[in-house]
C-alpha positions in Angstrom: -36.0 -14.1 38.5 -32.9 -12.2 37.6 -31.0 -15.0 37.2 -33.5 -17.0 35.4 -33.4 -13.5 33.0 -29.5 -13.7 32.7 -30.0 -17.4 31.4 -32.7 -16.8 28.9 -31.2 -13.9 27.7 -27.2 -15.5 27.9 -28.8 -18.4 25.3 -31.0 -16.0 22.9 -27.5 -13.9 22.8 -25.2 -17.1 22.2 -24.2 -17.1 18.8 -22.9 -20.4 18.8 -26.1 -21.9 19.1 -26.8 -20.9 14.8 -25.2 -23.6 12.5 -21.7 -22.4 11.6 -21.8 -24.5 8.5 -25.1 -22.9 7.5 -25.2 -21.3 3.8 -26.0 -17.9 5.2 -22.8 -17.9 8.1 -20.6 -15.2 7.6 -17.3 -15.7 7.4 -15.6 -13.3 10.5 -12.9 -10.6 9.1 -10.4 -10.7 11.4 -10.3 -7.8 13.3 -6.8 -8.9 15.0 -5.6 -9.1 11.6 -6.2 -5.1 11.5 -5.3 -4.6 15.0 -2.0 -6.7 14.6 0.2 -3.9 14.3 0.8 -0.7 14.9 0.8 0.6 11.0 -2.0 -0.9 10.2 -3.8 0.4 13.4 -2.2 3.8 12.3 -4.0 3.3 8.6 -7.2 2.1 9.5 -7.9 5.0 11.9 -6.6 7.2 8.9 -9.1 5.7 6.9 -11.8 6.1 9.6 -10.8 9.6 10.3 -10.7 10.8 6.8 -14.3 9.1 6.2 -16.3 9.7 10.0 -14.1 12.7 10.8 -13.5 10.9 13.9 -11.4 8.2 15.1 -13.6 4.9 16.0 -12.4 2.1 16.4 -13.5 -2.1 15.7 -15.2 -3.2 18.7 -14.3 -6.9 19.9 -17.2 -9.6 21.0 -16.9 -10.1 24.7 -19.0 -12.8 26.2 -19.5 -11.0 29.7 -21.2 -8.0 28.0 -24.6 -8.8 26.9 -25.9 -7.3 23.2 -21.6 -6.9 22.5 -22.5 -9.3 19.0 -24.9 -7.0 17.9 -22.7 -3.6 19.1 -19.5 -5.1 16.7 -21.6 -6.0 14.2 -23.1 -2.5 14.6 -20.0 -0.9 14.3 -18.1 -3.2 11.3 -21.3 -1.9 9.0 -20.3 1.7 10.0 -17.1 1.5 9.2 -17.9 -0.6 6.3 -16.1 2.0 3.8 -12.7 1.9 6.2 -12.9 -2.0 6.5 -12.8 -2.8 2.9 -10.1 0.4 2.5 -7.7 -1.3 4.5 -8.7 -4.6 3.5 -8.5 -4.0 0.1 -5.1 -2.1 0.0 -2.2 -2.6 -1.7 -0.3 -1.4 1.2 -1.2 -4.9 3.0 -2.0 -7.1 0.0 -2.3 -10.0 2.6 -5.7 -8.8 4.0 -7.5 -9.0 0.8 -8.2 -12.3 2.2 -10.6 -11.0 4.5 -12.8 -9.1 2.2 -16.6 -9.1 2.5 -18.2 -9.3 -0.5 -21.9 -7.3 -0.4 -23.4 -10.1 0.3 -22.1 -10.4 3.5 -22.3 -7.3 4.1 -26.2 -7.3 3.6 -26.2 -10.7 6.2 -24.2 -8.7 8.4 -27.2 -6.1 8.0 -29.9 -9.0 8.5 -28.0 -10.5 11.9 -28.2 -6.8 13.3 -31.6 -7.4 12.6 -32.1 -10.2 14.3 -30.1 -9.2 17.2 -32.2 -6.2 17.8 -34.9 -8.0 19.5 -33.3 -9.7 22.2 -31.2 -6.4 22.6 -34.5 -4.4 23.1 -35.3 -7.0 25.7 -32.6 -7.0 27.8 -32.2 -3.2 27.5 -36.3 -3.1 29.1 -35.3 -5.3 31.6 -32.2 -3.3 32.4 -34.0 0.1 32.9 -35.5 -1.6 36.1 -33.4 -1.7 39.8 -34.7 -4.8 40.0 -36.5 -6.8 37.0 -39.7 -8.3 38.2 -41.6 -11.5 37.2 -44.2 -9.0 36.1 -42.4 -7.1 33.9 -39.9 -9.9 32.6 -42.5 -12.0 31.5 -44.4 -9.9 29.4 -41.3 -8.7 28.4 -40.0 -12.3 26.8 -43.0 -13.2 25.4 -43.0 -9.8 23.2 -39.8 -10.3 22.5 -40.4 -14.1 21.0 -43.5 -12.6 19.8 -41.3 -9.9 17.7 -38.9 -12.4 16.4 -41.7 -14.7 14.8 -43.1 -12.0 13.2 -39.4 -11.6 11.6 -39.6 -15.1 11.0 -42.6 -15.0 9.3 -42.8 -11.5 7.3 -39.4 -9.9 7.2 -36.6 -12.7 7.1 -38.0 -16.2 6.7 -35.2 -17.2 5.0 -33.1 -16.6 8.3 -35.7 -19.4 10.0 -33.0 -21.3 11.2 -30.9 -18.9 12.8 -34.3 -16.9 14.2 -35.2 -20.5 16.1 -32.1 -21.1 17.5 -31.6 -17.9 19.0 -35.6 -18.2 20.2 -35.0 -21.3 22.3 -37.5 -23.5 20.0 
């Protein structure tokens, strides 16, 4: 059972399964490009700080952490205001390549949304030692149940990307 869980949940969390060449994808700022040296590491948590009054920093997609999409998406809309700072100043003019424009930013909000669901779902499964067939069940079908509600009533224009992630 738990590793027919880590399969299911690996494939609902594989991004690569939604059409890069789709009209909604996202073009990815390039966090490196931020991260590339140390002045501009130096700025952006400047920028951060002086915004959050904290010093946070871009998280990175790993592929061995489950939900890790949805936590760097979660944390690029946070520092939204820092991103396009940086992105956006004349101190490094070559990064205005990378700007989002706000309607990225509001897909960016909409995958978050999407991701949630199979988040919640490996987060219930994760609050047990050991994930049972009776509580991993139920489990998957509420969460396939959840997303064709999104598919339906909240984003049907994001059908595509809401199938591929639902192993349909």
């Amino acid at each position: 059972v738990n590793r027919a869980c880590e399969d299911v949940i690996q494939k609902i969390t594989d991004t690569s399964l939604a059409e890069d060449d789709s009209p909604d994808y996202v073009p990815g700022v390039s966090w490196q490009q931020i991260r590339s040296s140390t002045v501009r590491r130096s700025f952006f948590s400047d920028c951060v700080q002086s915004i959050m009054q904290k010093d946070l920093q871009l998280l990175r997609d790993v592929d061995t952490r489950w939900s890790s999409v949805l936590y760097m998406i979660d944390r690029a809309i946070l520092l939204k205001e820092a991103i396009q700072r940086i992105l956006n100043s004349n101190e490094f003019p070559e990064l205005k390549n990378y700007s989002l424009t706000e309607e990225n930013w509001g897909l960016l909000h909409k995958y978050s949304q999407i991701l949630q669901v199979p988040h919640a779902f490996q987060e219930r499964l994760s609050a047990e030692k050991t994930p049972t067939l009776s509580y991993a069940l139920p489990a998957f079908e509420a969460m396939t149940s959840k997303w064709r509600k999104l598919q339906e009533t909240s984003l049907p224009e994001y059908d595509n990307i809401i199938r591929a992630y639902a192993l349909e």
